[in-house]
N, C-alpha and C positions, 0 to 999 in steps of 0.2 A: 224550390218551386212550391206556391200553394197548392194544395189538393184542390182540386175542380178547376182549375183555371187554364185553358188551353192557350199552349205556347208555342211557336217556332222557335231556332236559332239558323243564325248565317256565322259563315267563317269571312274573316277578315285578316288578307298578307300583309308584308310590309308594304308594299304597293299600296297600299288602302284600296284593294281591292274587294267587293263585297261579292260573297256568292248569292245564290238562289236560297232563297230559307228554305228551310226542309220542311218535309209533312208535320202539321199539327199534330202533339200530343197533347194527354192532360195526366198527371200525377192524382191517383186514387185513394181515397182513402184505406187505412190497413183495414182488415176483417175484422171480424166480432171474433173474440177469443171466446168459447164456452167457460161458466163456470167448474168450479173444482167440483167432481160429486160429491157428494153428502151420504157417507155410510152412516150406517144403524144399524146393529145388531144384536137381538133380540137372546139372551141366554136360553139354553134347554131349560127343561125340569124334569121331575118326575113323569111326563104323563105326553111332553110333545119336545121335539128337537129343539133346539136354538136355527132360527135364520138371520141372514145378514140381507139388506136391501139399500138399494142408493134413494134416497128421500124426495132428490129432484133429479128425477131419473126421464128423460125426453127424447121418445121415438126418434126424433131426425139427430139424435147423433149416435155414435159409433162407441162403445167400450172395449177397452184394452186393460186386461191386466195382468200384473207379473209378479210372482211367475206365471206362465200360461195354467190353462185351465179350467177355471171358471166363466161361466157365460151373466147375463141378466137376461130375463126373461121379459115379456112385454109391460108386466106391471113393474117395472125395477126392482125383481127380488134375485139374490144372485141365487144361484146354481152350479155344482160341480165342483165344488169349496171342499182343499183336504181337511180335515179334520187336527190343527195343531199347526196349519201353515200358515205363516202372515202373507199377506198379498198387498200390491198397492195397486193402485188405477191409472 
């Protein structure tokens, strides 16, 4: 079935007997998949930490990473990163 296009169906017996079409539907399009984030991270030095941040980092969506642990903060900088552990998103 196309997306947007509102359809009925009827059943039909050997009889060629026709039913009552059922209620209208229509077939939606899938969702928007987010992009993959985009880390960066930024080595220490002598004189300040290293940080790690996601570069297209967007309030209306949700992050997840594992192992648990780490949060993003409102500017997409991560936070609560062990020190020697890989993580993915």
């Amino acid at each position: 079935a196309a997306v947007g296009t509102s359809y009925t169906v009827t059943a039909t017996n050997a009889s060629t007997c026709v039913s009552s079409p059922s209620a209208s539907f229509t077939n939606l399009a899938m969702l928007a998949t987010p992009d993959a984030p985009t880390v960066s991270t930024t080595p220490p030095t002598c004189s300040a930490a290293g940080f790690t941040s996601i570069t297209n980092y967007s309030s209306a969506l949700t992050y997840t990473f594992s192992p648990t642990g780490p949060s993003v903060n409102g500017s997409g900088l991560v936070t609560g990163a062990a020190v020697g552990t890989s993580y993915t998103e």
